[in-house]
Structures are given as C-alpha cells and as structure tokens.
C-alpha positions in Angstrom: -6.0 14.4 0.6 -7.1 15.1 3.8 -6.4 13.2 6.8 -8.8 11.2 8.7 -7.6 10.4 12.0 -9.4 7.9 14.8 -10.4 9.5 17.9 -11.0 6.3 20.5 -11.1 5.5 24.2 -10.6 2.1 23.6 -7.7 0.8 25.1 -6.6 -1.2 22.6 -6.0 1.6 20.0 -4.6 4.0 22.1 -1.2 3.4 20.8 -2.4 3.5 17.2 -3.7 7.0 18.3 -0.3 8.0 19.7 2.0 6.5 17.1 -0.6 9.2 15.0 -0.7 6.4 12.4 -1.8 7.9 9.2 -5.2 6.2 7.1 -3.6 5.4 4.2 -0.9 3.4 6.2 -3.8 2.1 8.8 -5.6 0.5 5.5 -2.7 -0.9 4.3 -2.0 -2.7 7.5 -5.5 -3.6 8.3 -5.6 -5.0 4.7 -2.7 -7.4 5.8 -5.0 -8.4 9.1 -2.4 -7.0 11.2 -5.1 -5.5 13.2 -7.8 -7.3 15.3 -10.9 -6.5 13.9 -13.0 -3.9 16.2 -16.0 -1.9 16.0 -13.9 1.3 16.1 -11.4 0.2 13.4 -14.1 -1.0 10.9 -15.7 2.7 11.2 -12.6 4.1 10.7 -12.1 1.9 7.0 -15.4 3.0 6.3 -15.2 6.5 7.6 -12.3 7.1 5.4 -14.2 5.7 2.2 -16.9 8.1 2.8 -14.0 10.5 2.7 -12.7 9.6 -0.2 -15.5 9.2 -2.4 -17.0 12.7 -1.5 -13.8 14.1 -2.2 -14.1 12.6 -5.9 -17.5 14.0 -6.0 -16.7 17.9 -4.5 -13.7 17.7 -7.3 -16.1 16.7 -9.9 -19.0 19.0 -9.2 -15.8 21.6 -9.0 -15.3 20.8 -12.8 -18.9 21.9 -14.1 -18.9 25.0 -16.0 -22.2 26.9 -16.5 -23.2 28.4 -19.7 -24.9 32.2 -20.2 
C-alpha cells in the first residue's frame, strides 16, 4: 500500500512528523484517542480513506478484461 504521510506546520505534530509515524500505526493510535483531535489529523484519517478506497477501485478496474 502506499504511504500517506502528513505534511504540517502545526506545532503540535511536528514530532509525529519526525518520529515519520506511518498511517496505518497513526489510525491505530488515533483510534485509541491517544491523539488530540485537530483539523490536520482529521484530514489526515480521511486523506488516507480516500487512499485507500481508490486504491480498491484502480485494482478493480485493473481486473476488467475486454472482449474482441
């Protein structure tokens, strides 16, 4: 999967962004509220969705076969 990685000024995340804390283990954390709930963090969860779910559909529409 590719990575999606936050790109912030905010002061707050900066160490997030230099730990280079990886989505899937930023969701799991944020999941368990261990996180305070920012602008910038709830575009990254749904950033990372959008991510996802087109991924599913670019693998899917990789699948079609055309017929002569």
């Amino acid at each position: 999967m590719t990575e999606l990685k936050l790109v912030s000024q905010h002061p707050g995340l900066k160490s997030l962004i230099k730990a280079q804390l990886a989505t899937e283990e930023f969701l799991r954390r944020y999941e368990h509220d261990e996180f305070q709930e920012t602008l910038e963090l709830d575009e990254w969860t749904g950033e990372s969705r959008i991510l996802k779910r087109l991924q599913e559909k670019a693998t899917r529409l990789r699948e079609i076969e055309f017929a002569d």
